[in-house]
mmCIF entry with sequence, helices, sheets and N, C-alpha, C, O atoms, coordinates in Angstrom:
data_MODEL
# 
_entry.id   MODEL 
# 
_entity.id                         1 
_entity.type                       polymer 
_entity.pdbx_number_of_molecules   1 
# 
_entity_poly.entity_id                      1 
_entity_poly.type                           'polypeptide(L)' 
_entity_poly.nstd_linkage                   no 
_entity_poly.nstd_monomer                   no 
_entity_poly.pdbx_seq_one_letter_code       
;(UNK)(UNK)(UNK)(UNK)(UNK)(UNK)(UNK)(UNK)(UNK)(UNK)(UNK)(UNK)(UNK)(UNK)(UNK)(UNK)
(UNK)(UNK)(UNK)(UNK)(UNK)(UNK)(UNK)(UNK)(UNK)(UNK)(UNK)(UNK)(UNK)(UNK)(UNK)(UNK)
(UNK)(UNK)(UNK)(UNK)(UNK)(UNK)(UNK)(UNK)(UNK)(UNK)(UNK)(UNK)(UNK)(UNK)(UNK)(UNK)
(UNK)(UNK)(UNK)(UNK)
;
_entity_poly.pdbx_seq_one_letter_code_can   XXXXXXXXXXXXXXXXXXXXXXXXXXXXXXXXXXXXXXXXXXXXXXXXXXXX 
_entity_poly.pdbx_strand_id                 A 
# 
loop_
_entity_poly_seq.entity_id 
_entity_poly_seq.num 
_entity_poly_seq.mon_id 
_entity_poly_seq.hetero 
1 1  UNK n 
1 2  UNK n 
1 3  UNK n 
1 4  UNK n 
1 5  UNK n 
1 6  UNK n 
1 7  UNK n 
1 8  UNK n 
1 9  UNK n 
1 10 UNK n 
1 11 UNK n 
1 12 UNK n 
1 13 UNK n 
1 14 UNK n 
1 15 UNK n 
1 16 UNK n 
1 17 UNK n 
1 18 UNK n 
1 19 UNK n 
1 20 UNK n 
1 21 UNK n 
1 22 UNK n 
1 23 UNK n 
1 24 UNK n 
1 25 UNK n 
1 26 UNK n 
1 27 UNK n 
1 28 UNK n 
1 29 UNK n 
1 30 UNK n 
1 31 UNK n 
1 32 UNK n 
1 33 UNK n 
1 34 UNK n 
1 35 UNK n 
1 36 UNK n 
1 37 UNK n 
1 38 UNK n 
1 39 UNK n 
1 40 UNK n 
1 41 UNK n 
1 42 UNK n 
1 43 UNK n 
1 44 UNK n 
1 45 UNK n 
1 46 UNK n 
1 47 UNK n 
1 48 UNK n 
1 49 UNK n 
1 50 UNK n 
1 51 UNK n 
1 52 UNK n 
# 
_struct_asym.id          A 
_struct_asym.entity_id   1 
# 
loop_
_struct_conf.conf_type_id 
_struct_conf.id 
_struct_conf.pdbx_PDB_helix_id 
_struct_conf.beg_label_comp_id 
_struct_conf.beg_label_asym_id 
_struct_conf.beg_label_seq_id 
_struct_conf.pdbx_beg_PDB_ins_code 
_struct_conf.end_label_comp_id 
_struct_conf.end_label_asym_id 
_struct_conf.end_label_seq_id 
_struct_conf.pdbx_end_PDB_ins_code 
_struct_conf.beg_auth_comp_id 
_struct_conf.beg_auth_asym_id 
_struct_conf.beg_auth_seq_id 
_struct_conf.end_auth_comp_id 
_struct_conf.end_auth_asym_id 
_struct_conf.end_auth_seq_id 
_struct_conf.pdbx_PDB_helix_class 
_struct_conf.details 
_struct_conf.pdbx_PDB_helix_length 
HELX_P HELX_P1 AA1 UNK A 34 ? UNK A 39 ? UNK A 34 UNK A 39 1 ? 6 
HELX_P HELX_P2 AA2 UNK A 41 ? UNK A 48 ? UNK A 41 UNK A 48 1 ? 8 
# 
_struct_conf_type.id          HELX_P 
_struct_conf_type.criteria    ? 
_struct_conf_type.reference   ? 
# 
loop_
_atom_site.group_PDB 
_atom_site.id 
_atom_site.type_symbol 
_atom_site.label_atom_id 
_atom_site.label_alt_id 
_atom_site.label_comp_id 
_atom_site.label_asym_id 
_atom_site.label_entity_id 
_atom_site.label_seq_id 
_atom_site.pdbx_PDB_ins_code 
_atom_site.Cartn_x 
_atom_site.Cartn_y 
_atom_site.Cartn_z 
_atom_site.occupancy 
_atom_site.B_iso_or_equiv 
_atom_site.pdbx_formal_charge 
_atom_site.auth_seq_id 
_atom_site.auth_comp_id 
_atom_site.auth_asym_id 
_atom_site.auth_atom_id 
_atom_site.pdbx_PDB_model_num 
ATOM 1   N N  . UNK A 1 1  ? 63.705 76.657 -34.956 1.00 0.00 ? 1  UNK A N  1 
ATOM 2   C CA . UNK A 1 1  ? 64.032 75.895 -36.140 1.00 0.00 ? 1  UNK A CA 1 
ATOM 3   C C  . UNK A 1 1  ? 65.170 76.617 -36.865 1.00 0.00 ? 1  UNK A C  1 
ATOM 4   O O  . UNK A 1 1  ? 65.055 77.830 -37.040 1.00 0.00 ? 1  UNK A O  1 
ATOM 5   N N  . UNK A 1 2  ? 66.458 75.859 -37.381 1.00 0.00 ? 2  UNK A N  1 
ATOM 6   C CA . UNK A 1 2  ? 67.192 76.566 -38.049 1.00 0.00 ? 2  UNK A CA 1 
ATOM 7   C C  . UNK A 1 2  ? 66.540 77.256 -39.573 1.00 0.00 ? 2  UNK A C  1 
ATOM 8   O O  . UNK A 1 2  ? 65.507 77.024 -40.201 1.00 0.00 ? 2  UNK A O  1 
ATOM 9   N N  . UNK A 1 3  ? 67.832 78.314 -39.821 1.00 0.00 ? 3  UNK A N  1 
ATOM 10  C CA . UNK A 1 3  ? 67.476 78.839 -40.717 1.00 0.00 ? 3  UNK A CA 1 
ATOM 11  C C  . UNK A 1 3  ? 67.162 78.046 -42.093 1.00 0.00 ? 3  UNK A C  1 
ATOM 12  O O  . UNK A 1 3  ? 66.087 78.347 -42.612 1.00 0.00 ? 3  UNK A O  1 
ATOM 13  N N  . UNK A 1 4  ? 67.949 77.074 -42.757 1.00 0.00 ? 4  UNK A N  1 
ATOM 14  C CA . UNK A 1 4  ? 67.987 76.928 -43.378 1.00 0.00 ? 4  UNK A CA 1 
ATOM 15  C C  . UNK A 1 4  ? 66.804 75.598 -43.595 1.00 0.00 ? 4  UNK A C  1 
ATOM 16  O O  . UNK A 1 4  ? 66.857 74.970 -44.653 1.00 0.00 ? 4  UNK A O  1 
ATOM 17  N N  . UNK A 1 5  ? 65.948 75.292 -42.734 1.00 0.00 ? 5  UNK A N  1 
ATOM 18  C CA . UNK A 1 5  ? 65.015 74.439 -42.872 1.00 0.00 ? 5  UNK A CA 1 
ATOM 19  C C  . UNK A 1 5  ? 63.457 74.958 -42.676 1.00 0.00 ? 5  UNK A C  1 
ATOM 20  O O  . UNK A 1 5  ? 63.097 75.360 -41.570 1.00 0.00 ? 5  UNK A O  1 
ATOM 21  N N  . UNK A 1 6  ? 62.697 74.935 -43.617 1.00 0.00 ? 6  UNK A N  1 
ATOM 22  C CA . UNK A 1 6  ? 61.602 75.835 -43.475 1.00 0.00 ? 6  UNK A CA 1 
ATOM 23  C C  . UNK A 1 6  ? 60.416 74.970 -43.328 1.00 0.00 ? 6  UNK A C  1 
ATOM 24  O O  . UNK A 1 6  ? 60.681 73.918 -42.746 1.00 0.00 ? 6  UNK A O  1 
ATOM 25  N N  . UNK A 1 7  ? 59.431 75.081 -43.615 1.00 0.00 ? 7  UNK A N  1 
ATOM 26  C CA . UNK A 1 7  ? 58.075 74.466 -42.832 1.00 0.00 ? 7  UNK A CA 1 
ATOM 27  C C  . UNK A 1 7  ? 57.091 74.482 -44.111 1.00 0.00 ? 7  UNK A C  1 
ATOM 28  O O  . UNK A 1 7  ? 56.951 75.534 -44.735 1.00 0.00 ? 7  UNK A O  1 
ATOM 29  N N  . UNK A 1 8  ? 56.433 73.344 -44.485 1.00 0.00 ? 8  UNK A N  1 
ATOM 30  C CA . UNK A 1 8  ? 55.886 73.771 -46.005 1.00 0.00 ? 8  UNK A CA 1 
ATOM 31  C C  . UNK A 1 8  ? 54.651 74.357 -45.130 1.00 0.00 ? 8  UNK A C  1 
ATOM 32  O O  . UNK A 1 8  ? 54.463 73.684 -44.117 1.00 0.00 ? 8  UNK A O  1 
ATOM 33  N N  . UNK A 1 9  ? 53.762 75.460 -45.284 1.00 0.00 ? 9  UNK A N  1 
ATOM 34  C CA . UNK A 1 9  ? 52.618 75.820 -44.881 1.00 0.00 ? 9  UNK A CA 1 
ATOM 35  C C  . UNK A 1 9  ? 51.603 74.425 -44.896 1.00 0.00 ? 9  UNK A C  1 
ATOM 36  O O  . UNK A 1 9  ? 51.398 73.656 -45.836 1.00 0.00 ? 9  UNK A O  1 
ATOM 37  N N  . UNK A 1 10 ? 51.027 74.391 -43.447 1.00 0.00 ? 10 UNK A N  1 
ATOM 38  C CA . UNK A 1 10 ? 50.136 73.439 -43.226 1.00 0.00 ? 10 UNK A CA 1 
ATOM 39  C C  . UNK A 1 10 ? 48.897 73.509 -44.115 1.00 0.00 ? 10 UNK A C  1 
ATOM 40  O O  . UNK A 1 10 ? 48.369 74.605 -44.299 1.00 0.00 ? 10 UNK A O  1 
ATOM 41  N N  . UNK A 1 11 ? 48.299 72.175 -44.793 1.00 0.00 ? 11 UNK A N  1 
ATOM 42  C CA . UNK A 1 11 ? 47.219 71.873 -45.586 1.00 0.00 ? 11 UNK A CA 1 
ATOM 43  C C  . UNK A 1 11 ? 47.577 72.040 -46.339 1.00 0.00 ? 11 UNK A C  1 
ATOM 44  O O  . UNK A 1 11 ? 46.654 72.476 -47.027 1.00 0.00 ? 11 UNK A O  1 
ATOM 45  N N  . UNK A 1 12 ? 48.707 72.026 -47.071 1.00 0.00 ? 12 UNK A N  1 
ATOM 46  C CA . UNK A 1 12 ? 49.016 72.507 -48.424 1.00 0.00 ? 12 UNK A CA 1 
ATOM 47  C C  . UNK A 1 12 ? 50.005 70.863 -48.770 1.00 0.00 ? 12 UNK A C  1 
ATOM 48  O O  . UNK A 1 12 ? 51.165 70.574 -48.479 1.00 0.00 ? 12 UNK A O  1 
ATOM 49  N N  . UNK A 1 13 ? 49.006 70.125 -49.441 1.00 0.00 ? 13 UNK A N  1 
ATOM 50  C CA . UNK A 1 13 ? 49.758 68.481 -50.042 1.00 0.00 ? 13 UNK A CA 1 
ATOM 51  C C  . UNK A 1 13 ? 51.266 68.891 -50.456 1.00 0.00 ? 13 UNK A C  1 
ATOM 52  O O  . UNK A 1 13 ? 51.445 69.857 -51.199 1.00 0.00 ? 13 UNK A O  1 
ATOM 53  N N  . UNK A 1 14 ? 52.279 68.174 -49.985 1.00 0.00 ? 14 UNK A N  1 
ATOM 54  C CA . UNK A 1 14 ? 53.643 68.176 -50.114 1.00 0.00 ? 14 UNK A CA 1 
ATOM 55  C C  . UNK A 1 14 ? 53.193 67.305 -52.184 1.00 0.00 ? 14 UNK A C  1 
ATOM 56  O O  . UNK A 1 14 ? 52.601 66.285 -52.538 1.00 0.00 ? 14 UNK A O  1 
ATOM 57  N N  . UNK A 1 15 ? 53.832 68.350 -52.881 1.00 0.00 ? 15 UNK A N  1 
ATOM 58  C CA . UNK A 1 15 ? 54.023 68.069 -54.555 1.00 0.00 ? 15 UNK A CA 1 
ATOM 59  C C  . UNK A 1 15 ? 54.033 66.745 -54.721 1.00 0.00 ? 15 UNK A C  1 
ATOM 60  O O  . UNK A 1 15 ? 53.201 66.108 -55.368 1.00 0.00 ? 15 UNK A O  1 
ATOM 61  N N  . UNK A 1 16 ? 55.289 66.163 -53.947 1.00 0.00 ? 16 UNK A N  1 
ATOM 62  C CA . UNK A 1 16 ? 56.075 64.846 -54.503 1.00 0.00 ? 16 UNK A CA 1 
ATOM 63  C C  . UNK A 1 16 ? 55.441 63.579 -53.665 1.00 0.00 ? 16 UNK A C  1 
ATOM 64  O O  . UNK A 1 16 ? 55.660 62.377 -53.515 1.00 0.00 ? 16 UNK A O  1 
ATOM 65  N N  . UNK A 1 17 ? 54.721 64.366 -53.310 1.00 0.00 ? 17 UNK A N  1 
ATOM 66  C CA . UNK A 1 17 ? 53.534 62.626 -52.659 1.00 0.00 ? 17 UNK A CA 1 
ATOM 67  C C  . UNK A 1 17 ? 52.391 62.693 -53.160 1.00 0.00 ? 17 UNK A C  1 
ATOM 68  O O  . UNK A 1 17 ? 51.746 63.735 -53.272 1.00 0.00 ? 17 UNK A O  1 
ATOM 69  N N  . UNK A 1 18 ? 51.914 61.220 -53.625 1.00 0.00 ? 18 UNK A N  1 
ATOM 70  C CA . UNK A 1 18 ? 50.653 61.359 -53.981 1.00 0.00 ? 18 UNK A CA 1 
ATOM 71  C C  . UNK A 1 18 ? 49.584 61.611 -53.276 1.00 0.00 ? 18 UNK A C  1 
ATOM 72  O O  . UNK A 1 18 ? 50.059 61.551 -52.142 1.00 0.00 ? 18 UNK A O  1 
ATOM 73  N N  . UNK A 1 19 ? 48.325 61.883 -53.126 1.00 0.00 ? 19 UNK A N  1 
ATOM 74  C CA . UNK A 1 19 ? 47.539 62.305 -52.671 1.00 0.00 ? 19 UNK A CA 1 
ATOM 75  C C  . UNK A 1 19 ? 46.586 61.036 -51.951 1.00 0.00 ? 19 UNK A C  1 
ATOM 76  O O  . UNK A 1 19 ? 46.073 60.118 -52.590 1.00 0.00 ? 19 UNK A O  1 
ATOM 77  N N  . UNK A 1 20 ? 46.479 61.263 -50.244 1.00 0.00 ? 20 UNK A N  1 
ATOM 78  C CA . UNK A 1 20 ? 46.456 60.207 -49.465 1.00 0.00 ? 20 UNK A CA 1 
ATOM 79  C C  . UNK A 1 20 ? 44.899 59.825 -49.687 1.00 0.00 ? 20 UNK A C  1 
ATOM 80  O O  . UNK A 1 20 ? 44.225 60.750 -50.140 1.00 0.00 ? 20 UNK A O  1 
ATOM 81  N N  . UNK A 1 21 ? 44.162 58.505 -49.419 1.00 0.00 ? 21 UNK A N  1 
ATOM 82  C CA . UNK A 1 21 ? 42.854 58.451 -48.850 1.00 0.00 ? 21 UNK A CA 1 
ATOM 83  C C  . UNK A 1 21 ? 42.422 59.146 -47.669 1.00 0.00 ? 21 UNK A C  1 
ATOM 84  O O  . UNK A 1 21 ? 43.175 59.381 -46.724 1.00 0.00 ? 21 UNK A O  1 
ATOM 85  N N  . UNK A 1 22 ? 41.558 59.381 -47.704 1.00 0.00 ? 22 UNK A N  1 
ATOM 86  C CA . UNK A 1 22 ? 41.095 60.364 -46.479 1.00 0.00 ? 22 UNK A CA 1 
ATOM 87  C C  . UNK A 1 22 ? 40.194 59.233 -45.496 1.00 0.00 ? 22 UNK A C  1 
ATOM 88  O O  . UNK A 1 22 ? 39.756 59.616 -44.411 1.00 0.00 ? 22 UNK A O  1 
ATOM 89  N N  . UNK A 1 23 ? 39.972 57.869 -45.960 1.00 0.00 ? 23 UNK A N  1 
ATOM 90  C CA . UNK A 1 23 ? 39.678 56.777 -45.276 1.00 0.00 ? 23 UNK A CA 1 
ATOM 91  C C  . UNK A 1 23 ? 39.923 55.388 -45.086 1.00 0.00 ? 23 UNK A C  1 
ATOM 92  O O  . UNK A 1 23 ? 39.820 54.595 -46.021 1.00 0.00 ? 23 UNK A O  1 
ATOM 93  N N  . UNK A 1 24 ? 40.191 55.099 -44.118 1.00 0.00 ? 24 UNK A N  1 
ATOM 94  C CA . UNK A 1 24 ? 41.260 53.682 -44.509 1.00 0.00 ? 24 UNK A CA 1 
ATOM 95  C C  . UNK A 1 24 ? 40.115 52.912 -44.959 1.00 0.00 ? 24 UNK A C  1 
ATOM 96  O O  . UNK A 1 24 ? 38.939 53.212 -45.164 1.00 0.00 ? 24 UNK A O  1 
ATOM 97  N N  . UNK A 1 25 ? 41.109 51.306 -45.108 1.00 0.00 ? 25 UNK A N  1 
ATOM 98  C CA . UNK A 1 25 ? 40.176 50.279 -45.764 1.00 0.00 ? 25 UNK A CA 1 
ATOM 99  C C  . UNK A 1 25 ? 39.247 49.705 -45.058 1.00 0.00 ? 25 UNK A C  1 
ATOM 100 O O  . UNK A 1 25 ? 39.332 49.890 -43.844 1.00 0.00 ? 25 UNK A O  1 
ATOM 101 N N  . UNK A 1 26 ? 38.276 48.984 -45.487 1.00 0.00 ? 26 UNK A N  1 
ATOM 102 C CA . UNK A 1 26 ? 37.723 48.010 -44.678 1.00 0.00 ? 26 UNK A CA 1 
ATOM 103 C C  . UNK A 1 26 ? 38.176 47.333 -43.432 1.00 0.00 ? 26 UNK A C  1 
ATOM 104 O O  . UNK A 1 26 ? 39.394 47.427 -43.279 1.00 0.00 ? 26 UNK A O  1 
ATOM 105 N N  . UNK A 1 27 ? 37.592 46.720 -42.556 1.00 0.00 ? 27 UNK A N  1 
ATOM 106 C CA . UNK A 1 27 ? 38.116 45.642 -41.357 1.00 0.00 ? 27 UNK A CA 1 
ATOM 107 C C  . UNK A 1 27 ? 38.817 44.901 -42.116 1.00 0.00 ? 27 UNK A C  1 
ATOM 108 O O  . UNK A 1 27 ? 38.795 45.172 -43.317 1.00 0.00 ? 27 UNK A O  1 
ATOM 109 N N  . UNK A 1 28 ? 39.642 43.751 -41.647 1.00 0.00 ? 28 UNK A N  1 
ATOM 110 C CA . UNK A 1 28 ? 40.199 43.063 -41.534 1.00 0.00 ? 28 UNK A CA 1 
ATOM 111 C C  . UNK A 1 28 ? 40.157 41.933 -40.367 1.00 0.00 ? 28 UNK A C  1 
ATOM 112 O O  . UNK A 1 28 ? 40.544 42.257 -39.244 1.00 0.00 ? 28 UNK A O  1 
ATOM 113 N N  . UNK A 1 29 ? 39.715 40.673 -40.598 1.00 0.00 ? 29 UNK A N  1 
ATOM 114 C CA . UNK A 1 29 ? 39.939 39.891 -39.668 1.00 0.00 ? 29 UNK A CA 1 
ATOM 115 C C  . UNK A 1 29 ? 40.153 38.183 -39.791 1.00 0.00 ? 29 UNK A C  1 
ATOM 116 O O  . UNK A 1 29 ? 39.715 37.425 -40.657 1.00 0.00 ? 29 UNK A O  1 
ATOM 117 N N  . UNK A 1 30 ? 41.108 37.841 -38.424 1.00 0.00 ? 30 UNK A N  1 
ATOM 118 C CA . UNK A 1 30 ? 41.376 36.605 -38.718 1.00 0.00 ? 30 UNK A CA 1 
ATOM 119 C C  . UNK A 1 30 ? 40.804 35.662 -37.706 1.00 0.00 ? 30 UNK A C  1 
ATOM 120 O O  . UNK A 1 30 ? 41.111 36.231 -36.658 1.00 0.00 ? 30 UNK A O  1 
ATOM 121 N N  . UNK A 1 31 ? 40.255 34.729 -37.419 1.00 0.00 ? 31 UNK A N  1 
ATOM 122 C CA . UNK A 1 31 ? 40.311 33.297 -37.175 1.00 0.00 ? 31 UNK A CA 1 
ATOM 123 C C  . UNK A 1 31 ? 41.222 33.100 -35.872 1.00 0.00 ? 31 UNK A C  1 
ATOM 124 O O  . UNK A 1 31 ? 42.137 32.276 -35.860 1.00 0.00 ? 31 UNK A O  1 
ATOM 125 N N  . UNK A 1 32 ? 41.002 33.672 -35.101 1.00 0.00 ? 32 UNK A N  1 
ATOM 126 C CA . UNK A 1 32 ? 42.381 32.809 -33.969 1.00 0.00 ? 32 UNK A CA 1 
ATOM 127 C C  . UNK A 1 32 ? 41.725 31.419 -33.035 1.00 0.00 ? 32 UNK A C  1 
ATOM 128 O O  . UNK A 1 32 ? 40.619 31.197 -32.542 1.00 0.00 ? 32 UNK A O  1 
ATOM 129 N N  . UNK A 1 33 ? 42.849 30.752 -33.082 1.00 0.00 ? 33 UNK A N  1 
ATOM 130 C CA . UNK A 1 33 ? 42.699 29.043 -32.164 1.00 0.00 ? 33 UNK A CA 1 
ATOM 131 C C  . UNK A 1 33 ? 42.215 29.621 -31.022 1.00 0.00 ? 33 UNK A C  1 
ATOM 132 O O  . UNK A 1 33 ? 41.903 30.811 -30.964 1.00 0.00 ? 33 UNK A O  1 
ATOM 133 N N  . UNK A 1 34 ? 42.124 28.762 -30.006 1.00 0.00 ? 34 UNK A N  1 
ATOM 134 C CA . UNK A 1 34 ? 41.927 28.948 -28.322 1.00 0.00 ? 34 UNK A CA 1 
ATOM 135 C C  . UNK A 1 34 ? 43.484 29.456 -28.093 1.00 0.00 ? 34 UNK A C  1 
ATOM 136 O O  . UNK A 1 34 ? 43.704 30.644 -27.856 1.00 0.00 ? 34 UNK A O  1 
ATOM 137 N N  . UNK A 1 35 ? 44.532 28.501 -28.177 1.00 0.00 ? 35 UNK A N  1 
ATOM 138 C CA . UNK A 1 35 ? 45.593 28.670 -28.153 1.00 0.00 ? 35 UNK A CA 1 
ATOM 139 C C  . UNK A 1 35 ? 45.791 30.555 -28.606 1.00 0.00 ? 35 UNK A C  1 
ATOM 140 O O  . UNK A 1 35 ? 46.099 31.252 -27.639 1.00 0.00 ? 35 UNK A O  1 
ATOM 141 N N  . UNK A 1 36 ? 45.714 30.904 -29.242 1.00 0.00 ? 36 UNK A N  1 
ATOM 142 C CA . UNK A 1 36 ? 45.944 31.948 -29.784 1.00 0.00 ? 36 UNK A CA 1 
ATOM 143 C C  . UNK A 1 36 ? 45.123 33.111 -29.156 1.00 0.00 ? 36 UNK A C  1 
ATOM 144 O O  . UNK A 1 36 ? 45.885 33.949 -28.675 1.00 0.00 ? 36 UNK A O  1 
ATOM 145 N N  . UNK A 1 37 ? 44.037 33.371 -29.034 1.00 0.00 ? 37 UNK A N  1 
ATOM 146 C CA . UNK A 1 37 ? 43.298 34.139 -27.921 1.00 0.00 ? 37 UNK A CA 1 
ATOM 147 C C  . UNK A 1 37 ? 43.573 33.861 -26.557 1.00 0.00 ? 37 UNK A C  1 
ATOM 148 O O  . UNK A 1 37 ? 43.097 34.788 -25.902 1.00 0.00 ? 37 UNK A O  1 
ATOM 149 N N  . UNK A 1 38 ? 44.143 32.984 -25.781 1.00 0.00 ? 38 UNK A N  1 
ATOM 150 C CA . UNK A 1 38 ? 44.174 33.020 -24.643 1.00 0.00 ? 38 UNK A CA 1 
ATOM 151 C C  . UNK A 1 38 ? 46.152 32.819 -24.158 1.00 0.00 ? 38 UNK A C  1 
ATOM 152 O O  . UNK A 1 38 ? 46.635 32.765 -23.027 1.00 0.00 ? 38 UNK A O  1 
ATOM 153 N N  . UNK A 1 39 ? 46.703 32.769 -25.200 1.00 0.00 ? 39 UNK A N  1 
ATOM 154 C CA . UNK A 1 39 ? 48.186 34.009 -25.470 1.00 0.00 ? 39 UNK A CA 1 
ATOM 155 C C  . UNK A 1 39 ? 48.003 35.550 -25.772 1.00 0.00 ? 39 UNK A C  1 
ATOM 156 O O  . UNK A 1 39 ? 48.901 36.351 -25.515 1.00 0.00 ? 39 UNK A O  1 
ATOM 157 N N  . UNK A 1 40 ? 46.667 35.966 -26.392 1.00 0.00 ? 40 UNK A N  1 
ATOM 158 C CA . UNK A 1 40 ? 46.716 37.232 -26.579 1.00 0.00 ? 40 UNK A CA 1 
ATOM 159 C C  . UNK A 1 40 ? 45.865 38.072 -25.287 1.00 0.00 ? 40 UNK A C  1 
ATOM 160 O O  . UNK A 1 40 ? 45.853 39.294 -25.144 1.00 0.00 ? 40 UNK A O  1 
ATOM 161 N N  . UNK A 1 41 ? 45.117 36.989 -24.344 1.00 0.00 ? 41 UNK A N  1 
ATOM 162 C CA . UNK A 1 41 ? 44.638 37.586 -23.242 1.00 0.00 ? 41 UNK A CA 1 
ATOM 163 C C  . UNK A 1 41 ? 45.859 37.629 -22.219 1.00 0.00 ? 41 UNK A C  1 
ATOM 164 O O  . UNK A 1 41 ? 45.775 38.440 -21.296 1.00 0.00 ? 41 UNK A O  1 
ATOM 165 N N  . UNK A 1 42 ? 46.802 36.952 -22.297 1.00 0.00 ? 42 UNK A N  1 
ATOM 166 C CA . UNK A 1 42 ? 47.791 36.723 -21.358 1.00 0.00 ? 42 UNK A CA 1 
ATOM 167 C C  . UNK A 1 42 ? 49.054 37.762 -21.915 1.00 0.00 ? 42 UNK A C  1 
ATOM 168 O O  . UNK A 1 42 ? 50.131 37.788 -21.319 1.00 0.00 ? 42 UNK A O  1 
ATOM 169 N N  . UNK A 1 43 ? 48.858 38.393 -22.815 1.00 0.00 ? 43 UNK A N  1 
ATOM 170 C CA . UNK A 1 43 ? 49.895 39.618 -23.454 1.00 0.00 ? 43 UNK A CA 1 
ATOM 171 C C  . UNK A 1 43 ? 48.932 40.904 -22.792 1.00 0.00 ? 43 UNK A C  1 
ATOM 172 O O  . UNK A 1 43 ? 49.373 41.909 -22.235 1.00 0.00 ? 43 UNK A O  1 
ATOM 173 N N  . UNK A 1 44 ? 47.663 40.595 -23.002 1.00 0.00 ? 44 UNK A N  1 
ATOM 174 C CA . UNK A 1 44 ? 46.891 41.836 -22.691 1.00 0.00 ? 44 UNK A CA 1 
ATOM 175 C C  . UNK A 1 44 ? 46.787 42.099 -20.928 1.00 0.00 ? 44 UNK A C  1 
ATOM 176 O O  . UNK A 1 44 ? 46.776 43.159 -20.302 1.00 0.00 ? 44 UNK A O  1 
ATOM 177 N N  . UNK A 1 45 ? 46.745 41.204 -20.626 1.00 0.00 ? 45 UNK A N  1 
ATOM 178 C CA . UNK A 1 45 ? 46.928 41.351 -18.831 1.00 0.00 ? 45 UNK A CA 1 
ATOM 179 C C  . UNK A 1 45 ? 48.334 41.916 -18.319 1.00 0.00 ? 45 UNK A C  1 
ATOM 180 O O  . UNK A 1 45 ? 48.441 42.686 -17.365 1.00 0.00 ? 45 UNK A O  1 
ATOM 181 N N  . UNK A 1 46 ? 49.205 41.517 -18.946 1.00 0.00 ? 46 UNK A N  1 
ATOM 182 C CA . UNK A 1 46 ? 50.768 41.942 -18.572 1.00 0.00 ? 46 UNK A CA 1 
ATOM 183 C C  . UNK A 1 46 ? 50.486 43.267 -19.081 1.00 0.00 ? 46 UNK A C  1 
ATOM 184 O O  . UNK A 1 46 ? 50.318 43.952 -18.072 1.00 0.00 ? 46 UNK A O  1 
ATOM 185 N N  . UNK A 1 47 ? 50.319 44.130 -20.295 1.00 0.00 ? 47 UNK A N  1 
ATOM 186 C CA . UNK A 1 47 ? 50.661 45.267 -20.480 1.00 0.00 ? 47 UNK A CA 1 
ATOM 187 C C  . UNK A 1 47 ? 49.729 46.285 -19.896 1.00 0.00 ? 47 UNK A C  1 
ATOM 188 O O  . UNK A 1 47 ? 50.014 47.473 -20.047 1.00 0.00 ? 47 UNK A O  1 
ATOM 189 N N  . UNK A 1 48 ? 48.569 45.921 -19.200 1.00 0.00 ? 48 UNK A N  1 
ATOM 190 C CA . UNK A 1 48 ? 47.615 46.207 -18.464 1.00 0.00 ? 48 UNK A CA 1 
ATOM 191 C C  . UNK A 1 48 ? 48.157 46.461 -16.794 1.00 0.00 ? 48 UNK A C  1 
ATOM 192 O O  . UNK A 1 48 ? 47.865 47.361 -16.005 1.00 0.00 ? 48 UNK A O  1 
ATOM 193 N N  . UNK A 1 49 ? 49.045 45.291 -16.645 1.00 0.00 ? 49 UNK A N  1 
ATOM 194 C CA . UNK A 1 49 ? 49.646 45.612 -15.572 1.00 0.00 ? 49 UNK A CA 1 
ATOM 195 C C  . UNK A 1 49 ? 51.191 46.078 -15.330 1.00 0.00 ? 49 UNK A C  1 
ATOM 196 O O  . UNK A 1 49 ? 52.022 45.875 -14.445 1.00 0.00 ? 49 UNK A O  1 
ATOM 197 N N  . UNK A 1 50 ? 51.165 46.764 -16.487 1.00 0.00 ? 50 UNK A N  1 
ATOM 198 C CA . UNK A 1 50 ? 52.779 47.847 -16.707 1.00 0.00 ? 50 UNK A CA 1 
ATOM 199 C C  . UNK A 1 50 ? 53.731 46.862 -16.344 1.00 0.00 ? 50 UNK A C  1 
ATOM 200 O O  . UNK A 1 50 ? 54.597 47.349 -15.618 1.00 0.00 ? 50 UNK A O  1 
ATOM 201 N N  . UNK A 1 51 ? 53.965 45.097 -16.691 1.00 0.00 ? 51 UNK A N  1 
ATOM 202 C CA . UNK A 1 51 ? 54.929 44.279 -16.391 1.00 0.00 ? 51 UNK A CA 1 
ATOM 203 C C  . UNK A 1 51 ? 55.685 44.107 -17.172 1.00 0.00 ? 51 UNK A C  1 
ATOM 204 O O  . UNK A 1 51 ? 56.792 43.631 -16.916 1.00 0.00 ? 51 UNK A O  1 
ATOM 205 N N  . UNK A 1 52 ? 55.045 44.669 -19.115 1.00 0.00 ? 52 UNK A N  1 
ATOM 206 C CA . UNK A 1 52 ? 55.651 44.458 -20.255 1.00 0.00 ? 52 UNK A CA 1 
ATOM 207 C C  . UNK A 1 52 ? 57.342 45.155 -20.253 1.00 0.00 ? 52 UNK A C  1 
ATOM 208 O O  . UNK A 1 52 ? 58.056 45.047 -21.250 1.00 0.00 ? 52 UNK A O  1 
# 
């Protein structure tokens, strides 16, 4: 690492950010058509088969 860029010591909250949740939110969920699940099974088979 150059000199002039230093490393803030790990676990130590960076000042100028506020201070994160330590757990995200709730689920989230939507409603999909047939149409819409069986485009997202047909996205999921291609990237399954490294074609994406």
């Amino acid at each position: 690492m150059p000199e002039h860029v230093s490393r803030w010591p790990e676990g130590h909250p960076l000042p100028a950010l506020p201070q994160q949740r330590q757990t995200g939110s709730r689920s989230e969920s939507v409603e999909l058509t047939a149409e819409e699940r069986d485009a997202f099974a047909a996205l999921a088979r291609r990237f399954g088969d490294g074609r994406a």
